[in-house]
C-alpha positions as CSV (number, residue, x, y, z in Angstrom):
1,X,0.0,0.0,0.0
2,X,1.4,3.6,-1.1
3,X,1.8,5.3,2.3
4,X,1.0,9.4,1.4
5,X,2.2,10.8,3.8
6,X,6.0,9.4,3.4
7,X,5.3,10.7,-0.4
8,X,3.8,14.4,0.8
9,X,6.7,14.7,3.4
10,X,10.1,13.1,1.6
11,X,8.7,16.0,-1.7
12,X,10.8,18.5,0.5
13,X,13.8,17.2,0.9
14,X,16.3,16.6,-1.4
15,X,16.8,12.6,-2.9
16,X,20.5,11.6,-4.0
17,X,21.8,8.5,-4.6
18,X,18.9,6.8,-3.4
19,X,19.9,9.0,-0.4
20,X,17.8,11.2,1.9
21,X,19.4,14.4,2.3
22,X,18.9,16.9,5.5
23,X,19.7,19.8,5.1
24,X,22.1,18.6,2.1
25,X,23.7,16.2,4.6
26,X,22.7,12.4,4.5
27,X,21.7,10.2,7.3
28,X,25.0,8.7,7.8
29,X,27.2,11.8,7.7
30,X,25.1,13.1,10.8
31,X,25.2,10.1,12.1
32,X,29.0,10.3,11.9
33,X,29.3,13.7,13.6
34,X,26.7,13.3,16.6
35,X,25.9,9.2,16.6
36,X,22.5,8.0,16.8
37,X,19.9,8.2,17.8
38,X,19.3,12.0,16.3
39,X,16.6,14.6,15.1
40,X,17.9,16.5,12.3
41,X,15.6,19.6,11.5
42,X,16.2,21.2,8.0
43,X,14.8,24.7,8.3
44,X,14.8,25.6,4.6
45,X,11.4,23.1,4.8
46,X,10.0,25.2,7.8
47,X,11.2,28.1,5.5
48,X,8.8,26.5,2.6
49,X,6.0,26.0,4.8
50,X,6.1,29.3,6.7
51,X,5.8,31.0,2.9
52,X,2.9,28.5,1.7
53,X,1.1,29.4,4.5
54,X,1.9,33.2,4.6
55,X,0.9,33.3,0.4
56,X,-2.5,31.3,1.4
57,X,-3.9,33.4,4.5
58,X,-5.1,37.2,3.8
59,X,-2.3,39.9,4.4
60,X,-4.2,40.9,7.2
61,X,-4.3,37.4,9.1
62,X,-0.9,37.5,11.3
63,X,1.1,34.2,12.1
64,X,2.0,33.0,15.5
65,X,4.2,30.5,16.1
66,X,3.0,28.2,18.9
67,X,6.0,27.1,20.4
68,X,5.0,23.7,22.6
69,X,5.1,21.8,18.7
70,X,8.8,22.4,19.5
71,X,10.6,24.8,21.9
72,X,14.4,24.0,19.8
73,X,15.4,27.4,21.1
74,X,17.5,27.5,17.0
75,X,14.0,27.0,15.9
76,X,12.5,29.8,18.1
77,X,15.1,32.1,16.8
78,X,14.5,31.0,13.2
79,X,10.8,32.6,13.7
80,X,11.8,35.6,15.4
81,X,14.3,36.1,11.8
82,X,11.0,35.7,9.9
83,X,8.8,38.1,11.9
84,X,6.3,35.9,13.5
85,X,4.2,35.8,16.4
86,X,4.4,33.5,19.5
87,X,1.8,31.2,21.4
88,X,3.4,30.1,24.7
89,X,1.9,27.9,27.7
90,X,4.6,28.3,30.5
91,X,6.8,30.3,31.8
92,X,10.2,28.7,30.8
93,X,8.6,29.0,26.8
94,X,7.7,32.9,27.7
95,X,11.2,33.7,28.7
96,X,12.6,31.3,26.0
97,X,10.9,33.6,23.5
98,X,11.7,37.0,25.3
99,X,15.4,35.3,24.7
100,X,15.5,35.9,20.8
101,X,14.6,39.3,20.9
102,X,11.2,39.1,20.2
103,X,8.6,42.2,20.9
104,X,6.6,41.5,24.1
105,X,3.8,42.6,22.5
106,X,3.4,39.8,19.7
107,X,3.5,37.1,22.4
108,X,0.3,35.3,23.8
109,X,-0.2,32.9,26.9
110,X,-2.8,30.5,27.0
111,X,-2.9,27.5,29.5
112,X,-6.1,26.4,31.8
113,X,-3.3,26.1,34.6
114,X,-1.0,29.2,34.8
115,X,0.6,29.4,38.1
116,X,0.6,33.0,40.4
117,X,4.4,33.5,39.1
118,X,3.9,32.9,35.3
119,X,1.1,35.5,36.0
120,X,3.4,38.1,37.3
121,X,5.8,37.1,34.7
122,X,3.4,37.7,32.3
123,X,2.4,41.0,33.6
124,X,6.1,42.5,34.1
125,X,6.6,41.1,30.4
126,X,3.7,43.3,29.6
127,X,2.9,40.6,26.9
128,X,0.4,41.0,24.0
129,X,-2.2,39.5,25.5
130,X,-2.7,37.1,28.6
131,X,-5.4,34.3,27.2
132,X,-7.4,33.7,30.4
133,X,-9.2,30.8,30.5
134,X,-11.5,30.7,33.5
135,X,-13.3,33.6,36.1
136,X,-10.4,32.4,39.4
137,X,-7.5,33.4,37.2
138,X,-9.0,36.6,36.2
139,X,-9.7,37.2,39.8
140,X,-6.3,36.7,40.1
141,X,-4.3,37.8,36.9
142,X,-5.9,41.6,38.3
143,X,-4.9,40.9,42.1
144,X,-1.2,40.2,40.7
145,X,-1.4,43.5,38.5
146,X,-2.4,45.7,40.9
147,X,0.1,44.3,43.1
148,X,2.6,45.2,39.9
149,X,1.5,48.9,39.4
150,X,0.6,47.4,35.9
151,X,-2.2,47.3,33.5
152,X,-2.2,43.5,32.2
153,X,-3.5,43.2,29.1
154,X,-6.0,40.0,28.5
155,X,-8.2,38.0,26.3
156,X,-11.0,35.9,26.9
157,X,-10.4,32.1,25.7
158,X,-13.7,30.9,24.7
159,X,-14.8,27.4,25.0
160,X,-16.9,27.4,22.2
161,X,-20.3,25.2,21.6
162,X,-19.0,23.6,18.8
163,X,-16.2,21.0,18.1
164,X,-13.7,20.8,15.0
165,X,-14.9,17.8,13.2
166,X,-12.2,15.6,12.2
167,X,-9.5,17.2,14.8
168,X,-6.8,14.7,16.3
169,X,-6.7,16.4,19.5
170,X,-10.0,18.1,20.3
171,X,-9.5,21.4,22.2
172,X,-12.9,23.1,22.5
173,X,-16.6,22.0,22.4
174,X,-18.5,20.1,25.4
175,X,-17.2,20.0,28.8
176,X,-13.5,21.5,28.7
177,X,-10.8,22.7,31.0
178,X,-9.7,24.7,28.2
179,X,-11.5,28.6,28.1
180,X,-14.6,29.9,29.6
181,X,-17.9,27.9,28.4
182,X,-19.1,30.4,25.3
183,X,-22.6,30.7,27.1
184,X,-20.8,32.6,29.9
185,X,-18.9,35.3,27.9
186,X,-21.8,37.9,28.3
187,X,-21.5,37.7,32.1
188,X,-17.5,36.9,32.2
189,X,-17.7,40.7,29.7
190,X,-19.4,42.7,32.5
191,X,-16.8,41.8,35.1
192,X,-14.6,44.1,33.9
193,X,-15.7,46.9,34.7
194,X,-14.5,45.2,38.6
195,X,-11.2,44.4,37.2
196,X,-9.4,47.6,37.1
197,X,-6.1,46.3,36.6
198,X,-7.1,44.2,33.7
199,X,-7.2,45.8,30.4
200,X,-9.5,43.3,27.5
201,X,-7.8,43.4,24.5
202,X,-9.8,40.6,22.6
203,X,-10.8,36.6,22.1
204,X,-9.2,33.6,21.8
205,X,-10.8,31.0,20.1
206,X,-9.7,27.7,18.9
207,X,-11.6,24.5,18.6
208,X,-9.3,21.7,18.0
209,X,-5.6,20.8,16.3
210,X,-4.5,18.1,13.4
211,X,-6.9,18.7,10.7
212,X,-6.9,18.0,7.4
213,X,-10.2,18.3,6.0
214,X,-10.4,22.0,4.5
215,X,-14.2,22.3,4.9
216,X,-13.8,21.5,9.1
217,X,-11.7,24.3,9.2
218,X,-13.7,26.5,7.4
219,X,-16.4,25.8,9.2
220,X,-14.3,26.3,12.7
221,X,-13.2,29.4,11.5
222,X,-16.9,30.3,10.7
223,X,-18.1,29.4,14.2
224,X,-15.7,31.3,15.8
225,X,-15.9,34.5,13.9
226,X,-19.8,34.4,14.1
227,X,-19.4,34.1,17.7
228,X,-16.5,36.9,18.0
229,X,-19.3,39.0,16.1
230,X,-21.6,38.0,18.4
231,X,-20.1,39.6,21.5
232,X,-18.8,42.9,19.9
233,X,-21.8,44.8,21.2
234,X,-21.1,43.7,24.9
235,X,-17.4,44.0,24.7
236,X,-16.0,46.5,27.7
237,X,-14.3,48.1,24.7
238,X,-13.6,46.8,21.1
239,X,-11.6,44.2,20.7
240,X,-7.8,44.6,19.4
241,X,-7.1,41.1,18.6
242,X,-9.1,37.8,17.8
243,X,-6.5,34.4,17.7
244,X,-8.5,32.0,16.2
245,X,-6.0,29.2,16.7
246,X,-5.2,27.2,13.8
247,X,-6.2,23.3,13.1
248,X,-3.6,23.1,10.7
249,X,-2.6,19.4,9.9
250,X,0.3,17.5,9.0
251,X,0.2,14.1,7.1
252,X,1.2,11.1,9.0
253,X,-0.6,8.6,8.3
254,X,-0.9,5.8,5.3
255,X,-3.9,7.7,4.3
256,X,-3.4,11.2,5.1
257,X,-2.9,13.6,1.9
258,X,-1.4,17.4,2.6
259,X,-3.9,19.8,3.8
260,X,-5.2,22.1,0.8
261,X,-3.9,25.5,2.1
262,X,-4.5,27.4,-0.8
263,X,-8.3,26.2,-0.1
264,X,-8.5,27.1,3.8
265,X,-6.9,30.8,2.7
266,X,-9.4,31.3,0.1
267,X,-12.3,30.7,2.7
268,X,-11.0,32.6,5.6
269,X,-11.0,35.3,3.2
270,X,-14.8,35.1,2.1
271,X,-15.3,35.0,5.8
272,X,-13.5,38.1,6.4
273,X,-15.4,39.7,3.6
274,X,-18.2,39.0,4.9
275,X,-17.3,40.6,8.4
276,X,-15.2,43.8,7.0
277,X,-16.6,46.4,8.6
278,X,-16.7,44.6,12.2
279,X,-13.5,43.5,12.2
280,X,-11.4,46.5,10.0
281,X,-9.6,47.5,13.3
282,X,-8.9,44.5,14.6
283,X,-5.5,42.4,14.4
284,X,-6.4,38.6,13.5
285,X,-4.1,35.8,14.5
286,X,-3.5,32.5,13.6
287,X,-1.5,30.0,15.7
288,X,0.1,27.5,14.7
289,X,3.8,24.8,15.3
290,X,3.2,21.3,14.0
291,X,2.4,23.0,10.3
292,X,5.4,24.9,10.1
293,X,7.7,22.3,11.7
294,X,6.4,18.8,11.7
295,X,7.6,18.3,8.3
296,X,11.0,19.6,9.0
297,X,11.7,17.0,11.7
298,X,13.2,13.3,10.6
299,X,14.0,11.7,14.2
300,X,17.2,8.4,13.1
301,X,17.8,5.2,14.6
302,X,20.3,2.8,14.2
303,X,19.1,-0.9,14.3
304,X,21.1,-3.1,17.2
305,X,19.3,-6.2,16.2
306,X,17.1,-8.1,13.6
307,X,15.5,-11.0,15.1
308,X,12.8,-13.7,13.8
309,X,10.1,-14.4,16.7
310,X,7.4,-16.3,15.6
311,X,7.4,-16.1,12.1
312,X,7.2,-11.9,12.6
313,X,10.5,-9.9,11.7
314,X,11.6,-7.4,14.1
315,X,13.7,-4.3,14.1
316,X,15.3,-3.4,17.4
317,X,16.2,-0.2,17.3
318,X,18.6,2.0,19.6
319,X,15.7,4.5,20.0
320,X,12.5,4.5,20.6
321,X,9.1,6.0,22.7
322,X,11.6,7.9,25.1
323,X,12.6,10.0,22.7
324,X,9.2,9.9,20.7
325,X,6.1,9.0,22.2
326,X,4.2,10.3,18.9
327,X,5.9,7.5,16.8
328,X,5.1,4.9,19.2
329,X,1.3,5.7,19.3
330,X,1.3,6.9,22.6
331,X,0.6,10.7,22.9
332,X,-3.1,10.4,22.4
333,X,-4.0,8.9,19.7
334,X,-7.1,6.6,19.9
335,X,-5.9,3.9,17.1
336,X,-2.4,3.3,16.8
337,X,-0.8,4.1,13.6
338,X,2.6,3.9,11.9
339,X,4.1,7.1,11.1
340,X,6.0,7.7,7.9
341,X,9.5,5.2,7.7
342,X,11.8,5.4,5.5
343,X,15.3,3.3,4.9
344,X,17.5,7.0,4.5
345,X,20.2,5.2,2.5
346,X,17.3,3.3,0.0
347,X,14.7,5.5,-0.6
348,X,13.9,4.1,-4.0
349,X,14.9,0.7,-3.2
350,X,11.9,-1.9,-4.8
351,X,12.7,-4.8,-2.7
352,X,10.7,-5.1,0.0
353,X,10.1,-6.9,3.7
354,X,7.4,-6.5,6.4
355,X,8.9,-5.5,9.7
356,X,8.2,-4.3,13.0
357,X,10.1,-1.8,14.3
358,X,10.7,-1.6,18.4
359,X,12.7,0.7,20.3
360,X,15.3,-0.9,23.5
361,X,13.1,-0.1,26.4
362,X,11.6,-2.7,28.5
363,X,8.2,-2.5,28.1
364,X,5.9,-4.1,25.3
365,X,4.4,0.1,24.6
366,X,7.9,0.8,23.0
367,X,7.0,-0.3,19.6
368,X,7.5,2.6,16.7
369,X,5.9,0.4,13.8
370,X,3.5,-2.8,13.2
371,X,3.9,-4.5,10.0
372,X,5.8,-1.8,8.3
373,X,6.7,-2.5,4.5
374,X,10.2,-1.3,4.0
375,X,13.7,-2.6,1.6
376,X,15.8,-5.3,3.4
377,X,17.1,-4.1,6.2
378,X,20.3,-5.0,8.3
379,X,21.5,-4.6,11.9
380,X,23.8,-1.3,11.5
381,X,21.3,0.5,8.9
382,X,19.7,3.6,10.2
383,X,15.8,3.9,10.1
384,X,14.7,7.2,9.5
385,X,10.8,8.8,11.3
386,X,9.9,11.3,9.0
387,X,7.1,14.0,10.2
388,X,9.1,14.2,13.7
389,X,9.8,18.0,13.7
390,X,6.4,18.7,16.0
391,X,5.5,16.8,19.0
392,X,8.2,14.7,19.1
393,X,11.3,14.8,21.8
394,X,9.8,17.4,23.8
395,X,6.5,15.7,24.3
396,X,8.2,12.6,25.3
397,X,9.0,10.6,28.6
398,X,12.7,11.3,28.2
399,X,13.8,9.8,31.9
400,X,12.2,7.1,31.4
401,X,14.8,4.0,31.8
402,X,17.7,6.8,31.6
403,X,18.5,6.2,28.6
404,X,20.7,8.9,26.6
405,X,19.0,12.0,25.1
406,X,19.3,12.1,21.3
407,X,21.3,15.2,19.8
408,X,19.1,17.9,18.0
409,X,20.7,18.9,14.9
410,X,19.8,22.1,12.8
411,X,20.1,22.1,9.1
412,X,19.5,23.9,6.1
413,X,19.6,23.1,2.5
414,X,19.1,27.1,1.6
């Protein structure tokens, strides 16, 4: 079976040789510099993907980069260099911003859970907007400000009465600990006037990430405009900003085909048109990591060991779930799936085996691929994950066994 998403990903990078090439270095040239396990990120495909999505949104839809797909602080910089936005979610990925440079003012936290100090960091930041997410941290967010001398600026994340259809990760609709239940804006609005340290600068309103059907994110982005438009009238004082998150999907599945972008653009924009005269003074954001760095990611193992158990080939591998617990199936996804492999020195290889592919921890969980079709392999070749650049070492359970950390390498082919 043709596996699209290895075809839609391995279209950036460069083939030679029946070589992969990262960041116009193969595989094993890495491998000889830093040893494996490794993520290589090539940022000339981040590069790509930054201006696909730039050319497809409307001039006046702003990018942020939402940093928790993966807080490489190379990468971080890398966005700063290209003007973006940030999304962050703690305070270690708000001063990790505030490290490249970057304009306090472009930077927005969201989180259900922010702690009393990333609050007060967050107001002696004076960020862009503080995205509060329920009525205690409000309460609080203006007790720490006033405590500051400081006017915090803030939005309202709205838990809205919808849900993204077709999401991986639903982040909005139903019961949620993520924003304030839409049906409770109007009253959550009048509160201001009590918060005197508080200054509402807007919305935040995202329903769910991993998408790649164009007419659910239309329809998201839709719903959360018509609801923005919905509470203009009650709003303390207009709005300055609406983030409507993003939904952006990756391909990483056997089935999965690259989101239409050029489509999702074109919409937002007949949705905009539709709303120009209520929203011409306010600044729109989108947010967004695993689209601009998923694809940019290949995580590389070396195989230790090919053994016969049973009648099933496996590939044991000197990585594995510690290092990325996407791969293995275990960072929230409901079915288990293999992610795009590839062979990095036999990419066009036509002779093929069916293996599965296991990492060396002790426990059955640690299992990167079921039934994988890939060329021969051998103990010594490298395996390569492709679609690792988002989600990957930084969401994983990296103490786990105390194994070594893999080495992050940046690359660029441009």
């Amino acid at each position: 079976m043709t596996h699209l998403a290895t075809e839609s990903i391995l279209k950036y990078f460069d083939i030679k040789d029946n070589q992969l090439l990262i960041g116009g270095r193969t595989c094993e040239d890495i491998d000889r510099e830093v040893g494996t396990p490794f993520y290589a990120y090539d940022l000339s495909v981040a590069k790509r993907k930054l201006q696909m999505l730039r050319d497809a949104l409307p001039a006046e839809v702003q990018i942020h980069y939402a940093i928790k797909a993966n807080p490489n602080p190379d990468i971080l910089s890398f966005f700063y260099e290209k003007g973006t936005g940030f999304d962050v979610a703690s305070a270690s990925e708000l001063k990790a911003v505030l490290d490249t440079g970057a304009d306090p003012d472009s930077i927005g936290f969201a989180g259900p859970g922010k702690r009393e100090y990333e609050l007060r960091l967050a107001c002696k930041a004076r960020i862009g907007s503080l995205n509060a997410e329920s009525v205690d941290e409000l309460e609080l967010a203006n007790r720490i400000a006033g405590q500051e001398n400081e006017k915090l600026k803030v939005s309202l994340r709205v838990n809205p009465a919808y849900e993204l259809v077709g999401s991986g990760m639903k982040m909005g609709g139903g019961s949620k600990q993520f924003g304030i239940d839409q049906e409770k804006i109007p009253d959550v609005l009048k509160r201001f006037k009590h918060w005197q340290n508080l200054e509402f600068v807007g919305f935040h309103i995202f329903a769910g990430s991993q998408n790649l059907r164009v007419e659910s994110i239309l329809s998201a982005f839709k719903h959360a405009l018509d609801t923005v438009v919905s509470f203009l009238s009650i709003c303390p004082k207009y709005p300055k900003v609406i983030n409507l998150g993003g939904g952006f999907g990756i391909p990483y599945y056997a089935d999965n085909d690259e989101l239409e972008i050029i489509a999702v653009g074109h919409g937002i924009s007949q949705y905009l048109k539709k709303y120009q005269n209520e929203l011409k003074s306010i600044k729109l954001n989108v947010e967004t990591g695993r689209y601009l760095v998923g694809e940019c990611g290949v995580y590389v193992c070396r195989v230790l060991y090919k053994k016969v158990s049973r009648g099933e080939t496996f590939l044991v591998l000197d990585g594995g779930m510690h290092h990325h617990l996407s791969a293995s199936g275990n960072f929230g996804q409901i079915i288990k799936r293999n992610f795009p492999i590839c062979i990095p020195g036999k990419i066009n290889h036509t002779s093929k085996e069916v293996v599965n592919i296991v990492g060396p921890l002790c426990t059955p969980l640690d299992r990167l691929g079921t039934k994988v079709e890939l060329p021969e392999v051998y103990s010594g070749e490298l395996v390569a994950f492709l679609g690792s650049g988002a989600y990957a070492f930084s969401a994983s359970p990296k103490a786990f066994l105390s194994h070594p950390a893999p080495a992050e390498v940046i690359l660029s082919s441009c």
